[in-house]
C-alpha positions as CSV (number, residue, x, y, z in Angstrom):
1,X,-2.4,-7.7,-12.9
2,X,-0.2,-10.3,-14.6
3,X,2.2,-12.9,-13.1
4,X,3.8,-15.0,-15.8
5,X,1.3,-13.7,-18.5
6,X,-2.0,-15.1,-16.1
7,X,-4.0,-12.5,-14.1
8,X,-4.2,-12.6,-10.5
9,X,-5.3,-10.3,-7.7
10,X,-3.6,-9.6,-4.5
11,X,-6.3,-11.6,-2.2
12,X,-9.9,-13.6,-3.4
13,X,-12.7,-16.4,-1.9
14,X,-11.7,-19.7,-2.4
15,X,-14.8,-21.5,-2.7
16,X,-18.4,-20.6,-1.4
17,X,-17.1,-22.4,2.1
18,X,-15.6,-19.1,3.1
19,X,-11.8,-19.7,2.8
20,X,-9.4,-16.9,1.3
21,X,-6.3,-16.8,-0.5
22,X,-3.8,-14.4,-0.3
23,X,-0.2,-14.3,-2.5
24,X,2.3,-14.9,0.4
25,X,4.6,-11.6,0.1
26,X,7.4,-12.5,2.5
27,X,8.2,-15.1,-0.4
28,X,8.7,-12.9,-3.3
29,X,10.5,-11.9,-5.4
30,X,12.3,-15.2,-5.6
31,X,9.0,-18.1,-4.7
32,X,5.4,-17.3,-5.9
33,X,3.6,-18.9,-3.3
34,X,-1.1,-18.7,-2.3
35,X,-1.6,-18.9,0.8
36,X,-4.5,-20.0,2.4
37,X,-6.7,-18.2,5.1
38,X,-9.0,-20.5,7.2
39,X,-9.4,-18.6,10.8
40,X,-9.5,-15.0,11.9
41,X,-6.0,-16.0,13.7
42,X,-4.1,-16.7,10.3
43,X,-5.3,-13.3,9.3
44,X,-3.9,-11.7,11.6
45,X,-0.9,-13.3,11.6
46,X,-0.5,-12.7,7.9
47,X,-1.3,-8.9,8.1
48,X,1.6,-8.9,11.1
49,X,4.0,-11.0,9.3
50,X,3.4,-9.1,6.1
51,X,2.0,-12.1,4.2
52,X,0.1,-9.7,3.2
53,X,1.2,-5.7,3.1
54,X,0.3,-1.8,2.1
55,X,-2.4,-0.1,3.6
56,X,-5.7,-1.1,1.3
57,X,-5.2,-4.5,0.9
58,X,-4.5,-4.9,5.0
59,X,-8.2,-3.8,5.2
60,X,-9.6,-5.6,3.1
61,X,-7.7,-8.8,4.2
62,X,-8.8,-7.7,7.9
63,X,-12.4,-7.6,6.2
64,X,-12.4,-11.3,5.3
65,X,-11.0,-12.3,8.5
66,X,-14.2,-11.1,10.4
67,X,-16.0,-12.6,8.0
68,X,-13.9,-16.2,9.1
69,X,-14.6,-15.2,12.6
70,X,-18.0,-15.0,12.2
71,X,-17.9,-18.2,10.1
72,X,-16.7,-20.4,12.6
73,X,-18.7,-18.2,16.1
74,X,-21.0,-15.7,14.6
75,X,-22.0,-13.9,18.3
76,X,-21.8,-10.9,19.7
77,X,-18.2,-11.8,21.7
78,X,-16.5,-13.6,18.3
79,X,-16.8,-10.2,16.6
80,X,-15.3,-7.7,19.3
81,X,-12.5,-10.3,19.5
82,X,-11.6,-10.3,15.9
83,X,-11.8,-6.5,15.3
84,X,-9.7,-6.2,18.1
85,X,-7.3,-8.5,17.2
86,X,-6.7,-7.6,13.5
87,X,-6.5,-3.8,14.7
88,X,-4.2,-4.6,17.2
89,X,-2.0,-6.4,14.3
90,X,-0.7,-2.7,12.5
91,X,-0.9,0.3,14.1
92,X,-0.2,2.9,10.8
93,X,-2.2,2.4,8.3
94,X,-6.0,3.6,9.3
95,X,-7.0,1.3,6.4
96,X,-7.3,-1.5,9.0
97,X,-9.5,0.4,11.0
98,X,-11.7,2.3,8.8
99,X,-12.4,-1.8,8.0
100,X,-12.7,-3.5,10.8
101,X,-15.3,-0.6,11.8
102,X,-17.4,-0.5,8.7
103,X,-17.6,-4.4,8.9
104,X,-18.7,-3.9,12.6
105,X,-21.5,-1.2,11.3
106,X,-22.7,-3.7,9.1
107,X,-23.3,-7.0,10.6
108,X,-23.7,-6.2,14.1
109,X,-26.9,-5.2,14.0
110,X,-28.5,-8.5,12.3
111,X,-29.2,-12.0,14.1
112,X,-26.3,-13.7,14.7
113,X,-27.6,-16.9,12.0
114,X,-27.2,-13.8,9.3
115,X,-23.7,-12.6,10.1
116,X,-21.7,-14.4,8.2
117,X,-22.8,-14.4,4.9
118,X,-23.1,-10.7,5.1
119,X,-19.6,-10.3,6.4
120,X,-18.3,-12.1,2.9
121,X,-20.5,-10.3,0.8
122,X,-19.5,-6.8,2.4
123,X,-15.9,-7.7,2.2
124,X,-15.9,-8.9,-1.2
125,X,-17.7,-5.4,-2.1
126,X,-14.3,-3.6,-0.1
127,X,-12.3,-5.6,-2.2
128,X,-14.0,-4.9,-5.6
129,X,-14.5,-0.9,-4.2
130,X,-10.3,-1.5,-4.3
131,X,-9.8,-1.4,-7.2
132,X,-12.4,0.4,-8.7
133,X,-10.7,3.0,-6.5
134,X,-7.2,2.1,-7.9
135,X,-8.3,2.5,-11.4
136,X,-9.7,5.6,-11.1
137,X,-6.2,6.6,-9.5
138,X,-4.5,5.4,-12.3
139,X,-6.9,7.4,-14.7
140,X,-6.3,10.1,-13.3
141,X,-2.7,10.3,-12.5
142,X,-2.6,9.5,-15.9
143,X,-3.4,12.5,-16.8
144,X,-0.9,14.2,-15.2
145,X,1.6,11.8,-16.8
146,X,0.1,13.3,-20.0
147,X,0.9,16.7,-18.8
148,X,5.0,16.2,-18.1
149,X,5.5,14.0,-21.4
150,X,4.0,16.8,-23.4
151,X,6.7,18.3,-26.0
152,X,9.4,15.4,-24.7
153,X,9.1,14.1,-28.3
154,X,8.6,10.7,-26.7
155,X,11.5,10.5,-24.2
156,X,9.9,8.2,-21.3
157,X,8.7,9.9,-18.4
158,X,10.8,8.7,-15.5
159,X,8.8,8.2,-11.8
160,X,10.6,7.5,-9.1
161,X,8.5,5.7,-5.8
162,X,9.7,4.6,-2.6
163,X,8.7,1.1,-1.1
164,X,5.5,-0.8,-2.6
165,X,2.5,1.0,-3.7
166,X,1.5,-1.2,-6.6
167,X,-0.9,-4.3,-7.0
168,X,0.1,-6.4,-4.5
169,X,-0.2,-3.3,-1.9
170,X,-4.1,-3.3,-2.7
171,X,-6.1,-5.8,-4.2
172,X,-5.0,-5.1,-8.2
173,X,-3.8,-1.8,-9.9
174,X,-1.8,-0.6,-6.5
175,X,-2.2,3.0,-5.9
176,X,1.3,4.8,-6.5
177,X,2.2,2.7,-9.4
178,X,-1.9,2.6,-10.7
179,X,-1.2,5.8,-13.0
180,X,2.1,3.8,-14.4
181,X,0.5,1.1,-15.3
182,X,-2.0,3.2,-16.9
183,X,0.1,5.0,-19.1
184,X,2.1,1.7,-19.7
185,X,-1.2,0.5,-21.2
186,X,-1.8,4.0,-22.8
187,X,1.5,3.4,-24.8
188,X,3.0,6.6,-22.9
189,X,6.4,5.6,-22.4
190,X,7.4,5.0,-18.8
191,X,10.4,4.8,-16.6
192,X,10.7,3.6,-13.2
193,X,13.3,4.3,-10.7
194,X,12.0,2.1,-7.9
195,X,14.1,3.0,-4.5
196,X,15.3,-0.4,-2.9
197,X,13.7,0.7,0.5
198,X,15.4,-1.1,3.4
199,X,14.5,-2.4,6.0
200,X,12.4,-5.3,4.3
201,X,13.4,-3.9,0.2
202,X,10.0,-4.1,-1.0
203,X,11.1,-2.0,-3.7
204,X,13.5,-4.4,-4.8
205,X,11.6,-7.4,-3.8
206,X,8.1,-6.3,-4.5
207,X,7.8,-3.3,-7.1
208,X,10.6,-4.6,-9.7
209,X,9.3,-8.0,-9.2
210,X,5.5,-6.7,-10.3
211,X,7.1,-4.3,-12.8
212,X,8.9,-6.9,-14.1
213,X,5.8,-9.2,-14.5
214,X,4.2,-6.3,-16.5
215,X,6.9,-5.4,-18.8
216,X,7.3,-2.0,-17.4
217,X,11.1,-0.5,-17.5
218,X,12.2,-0.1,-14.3
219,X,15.9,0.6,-12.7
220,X,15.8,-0.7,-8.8
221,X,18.4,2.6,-7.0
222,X,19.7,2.5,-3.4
223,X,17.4,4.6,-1.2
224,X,20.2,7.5,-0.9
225,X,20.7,7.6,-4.9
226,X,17.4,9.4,-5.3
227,X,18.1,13.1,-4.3
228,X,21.6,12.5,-6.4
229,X,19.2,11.3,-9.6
230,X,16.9,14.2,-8.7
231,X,20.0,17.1,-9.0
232,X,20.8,15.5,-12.3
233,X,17.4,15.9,-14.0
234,X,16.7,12.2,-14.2
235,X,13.5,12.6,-12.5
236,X,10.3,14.0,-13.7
237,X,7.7,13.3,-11.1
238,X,8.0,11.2,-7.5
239,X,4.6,9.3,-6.9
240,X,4.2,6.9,-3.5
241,X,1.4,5.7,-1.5
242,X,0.3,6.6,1.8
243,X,-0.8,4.7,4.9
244,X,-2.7,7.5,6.3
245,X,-3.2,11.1,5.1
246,X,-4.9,13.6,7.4
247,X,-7.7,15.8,6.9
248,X,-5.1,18.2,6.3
249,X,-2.5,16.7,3.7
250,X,0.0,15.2,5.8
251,X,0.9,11.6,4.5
252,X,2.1,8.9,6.4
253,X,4.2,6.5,4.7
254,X,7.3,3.8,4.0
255,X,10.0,5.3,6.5
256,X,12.2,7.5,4.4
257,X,9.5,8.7,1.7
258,X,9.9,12.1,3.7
259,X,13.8,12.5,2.6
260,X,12.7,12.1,-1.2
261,X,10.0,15.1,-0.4
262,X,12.7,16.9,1.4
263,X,15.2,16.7,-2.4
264,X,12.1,16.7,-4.2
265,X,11.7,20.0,-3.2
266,X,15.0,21.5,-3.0
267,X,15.2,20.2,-7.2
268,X,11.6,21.4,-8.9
269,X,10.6,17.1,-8.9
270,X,6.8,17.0,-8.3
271,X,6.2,15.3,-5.1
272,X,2.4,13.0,-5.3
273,X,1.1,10.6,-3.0
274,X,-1.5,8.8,-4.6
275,X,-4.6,7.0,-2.3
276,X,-8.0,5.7,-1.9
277,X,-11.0,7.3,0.3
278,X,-10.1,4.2,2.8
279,X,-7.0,5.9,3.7
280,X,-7.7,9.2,4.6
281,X,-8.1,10.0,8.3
282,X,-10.6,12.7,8.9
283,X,-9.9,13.0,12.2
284,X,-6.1,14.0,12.5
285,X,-4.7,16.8,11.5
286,X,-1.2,17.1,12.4
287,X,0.4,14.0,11.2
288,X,3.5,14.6,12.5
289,X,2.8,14.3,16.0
290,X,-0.5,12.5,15.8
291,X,0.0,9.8,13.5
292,X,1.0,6.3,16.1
293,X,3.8,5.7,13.8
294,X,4.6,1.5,14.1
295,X,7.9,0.4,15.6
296,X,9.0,-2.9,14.1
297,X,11.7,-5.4,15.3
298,X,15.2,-4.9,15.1
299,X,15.9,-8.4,13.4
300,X,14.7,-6.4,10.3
301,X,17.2,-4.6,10.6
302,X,20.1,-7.1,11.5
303,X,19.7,-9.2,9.2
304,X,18.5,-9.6,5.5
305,X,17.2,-12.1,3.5
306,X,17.8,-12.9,-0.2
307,X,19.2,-15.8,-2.5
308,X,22.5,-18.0,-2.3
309,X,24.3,-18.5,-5.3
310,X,23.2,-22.2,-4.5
311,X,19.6,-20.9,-5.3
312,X,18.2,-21.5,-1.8
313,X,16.6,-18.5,0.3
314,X,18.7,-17.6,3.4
315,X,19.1,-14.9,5.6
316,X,22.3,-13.8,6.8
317,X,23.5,-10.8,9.5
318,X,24.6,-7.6,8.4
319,X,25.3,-5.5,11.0
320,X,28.0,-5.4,13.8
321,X,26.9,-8.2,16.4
322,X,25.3,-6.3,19.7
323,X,24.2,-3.1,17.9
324,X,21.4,-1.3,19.6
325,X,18.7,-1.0,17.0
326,X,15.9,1.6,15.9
327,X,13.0,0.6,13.5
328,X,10.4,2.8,13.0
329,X,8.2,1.4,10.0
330,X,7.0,4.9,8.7
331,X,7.6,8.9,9.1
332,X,5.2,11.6,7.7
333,X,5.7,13.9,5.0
334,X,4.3,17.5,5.7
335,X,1.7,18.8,2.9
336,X,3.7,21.7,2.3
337,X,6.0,19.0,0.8
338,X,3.3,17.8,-1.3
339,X,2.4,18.8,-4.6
340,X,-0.8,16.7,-4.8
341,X,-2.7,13.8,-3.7
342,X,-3.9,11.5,-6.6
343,X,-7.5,9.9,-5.0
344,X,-10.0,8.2,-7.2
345,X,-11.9,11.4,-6.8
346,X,-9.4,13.5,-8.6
347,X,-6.2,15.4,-8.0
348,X,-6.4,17.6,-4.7
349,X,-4.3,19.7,-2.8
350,X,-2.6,18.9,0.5
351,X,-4.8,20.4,2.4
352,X,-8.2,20.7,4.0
353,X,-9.7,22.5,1.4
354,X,-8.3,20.0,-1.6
355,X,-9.7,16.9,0.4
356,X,-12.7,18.7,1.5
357,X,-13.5,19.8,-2.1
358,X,-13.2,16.2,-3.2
359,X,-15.3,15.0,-0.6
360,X,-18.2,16.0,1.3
361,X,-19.1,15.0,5.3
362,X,-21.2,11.2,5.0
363,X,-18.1,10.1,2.6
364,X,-16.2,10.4,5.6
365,X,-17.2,7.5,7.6
């Protein structure tokens, strides 16, 4: 996608040494900063700290950093290390996993004088598998797009998302906001109410800033404004992302995405969580209890970040001084609150049957 009119993806090889740049996220919207990934350990320090954030692009940023763990000690002992470590980093999204694991199915088996090179060729095929996957997303939430503008006599469709499901949450198109930058392209016209989502505001950091850099109309709302929008008509569709959907339609995601279901529902708004294969968990399938759902720290809480009016980034307090504080990272959304689930396979139900109609058993792995 575009940044200042120049096209860049969320993560790419440096050079044929083996190092890998990443667009620092923690710096956005305000300082467009690469970072640069040497070591499995600044890996996994990036996918902890968010350098880098949203479910595909964590695995295949956890991809490259076995592949730089294997770089510098390709044996048997380097590789259980780094798997375990960059798992360790984010418990949610099953992205990381289903990564780490296929990487492990891959070059374990050869000599250990092989591994590396077939660690960064098997992570740069995740990353281009991205967003192939994220295009056919958009495609085909496209079409449904298509479907709600029809007989609008060219009054924009208005989306509203929650958190960041767009290009810099995978490696380019983004999942949730794939479709909108499809029809954007399409010359459908496109709205975006893009929810502010506290804790960290990647709405208002991250999706108006990539909206912005794409020319798409957007209009950044406080995370409580959506069900009031909703009542009032000024929402034709919600699409978000997912960090995990089960075998049976539940979707994991951004903490609060299951209070927009809730209004969703009570007002007629189609409710769509849009994902790759990567991110389905075939083997859970009861989200609500199963699904480990991250706790974060409190200081995320306590305190935000933004910029003075001097232009310098600070971070200030903004809650009473001794507060106890909760900070769950993510809650699940039942399928029966789901109208659909936009893959690169198609549109499916929330359920078993939609997934498994989409997809048959060896895809599963």
């Amino acid at each position: 996608m575009r940044v200042n009119g120049q096209a860049f993806r969320t993560i790419w090889q440096t050079d044929a040494g083996g190092d890998v740049a990443v667009i620092d996220q923690t710096l956005l919207p305000f300082v467009f900063e690469v970072r640069t990934l040497r070591r499995v350990e600044e890996a996994a320090t990036a996918i902890r700290d968010m350098v880098v954030r949203g479910a595909p692009l964590i695995g295949v940023t956890a991809a490259y950093g076995v592949a730089l763990a294997l770089r510098e000690h390709p044996g048997d002992a380097s590789l259980a290390t780094a798997i375990d470590s960059l798992v360790a980093t984010r418990p949610t999204a099953v992205n990381l996993r289903w990564a780490a694991e296929r990487m492990r199915r891959v070059v374990a088996p050869l000599p250990p004088v092989d591994r590396a090179a077939r660690a960064y060729t098997e992570a740069a095929a995740m990353a281009e598998e991205d967003v192939a996957s994220c295009a056919a997303i958009g495609r085909h939430g496209l079409t449904l797009l298509r479907e709600l503008a029809h007989g609008r006599g060219g009054e924009p469709i208005n989306v509203l998302t929650h958190c960041n499901a767009g290009w810099l949450a995978c490696v380019d198109w983004g999942t949730a906001l794939a479709p909108v930058y499809a029809a954007h392209e399409a010359g459908l016209p496109v709205h975006v109410y893009v929810d502010e989502t506290r804790p960290r505001s990647q709405g208002a950091f991250l999706t108006a800033f990539e909206l912005g850099a794409h020319g798409v109309p957007y209009t950044v709302i406080a995370d409580n404004a959506g069900g009031h929008l909703m009542q009032q008509g000024e929402v034709d569709v919600c699409i978000v992302g997912s960090d995990r959907t089960t075998a049976t339609g539940d979707v994991a995601n951004k903490i609060g995405t299951y209070l927009k279901a809730l209004a969703a529902r009570d007002n007629g708004v189609p409710f769509y969580a849009a994902l790759p294969f990567s991110t389905i968990d075939w083997t859970m399938d009861d989200g609500v209890h199963e699904v480990p759902i991250e706790e974060r720290c409190s200081r995320e809480v306590t305190h935000m970040r933004g910029r003075t009016a001097g232009g310098n980034l600070d971070e200030v307090e903004v809650v009473a001084p001794g507060s106890r504080v909760r900070n769950p990272g993510f809650d699940v959304t039942p399928a029966r609150l789901v109208t659909g689930l936009i893959t690169e396979r198609g549109v499916a139900a929330a359920s078993r049957a939609g997934l498994a109609a989409l997809y048959s058993g060896h895809e599963r792995h």
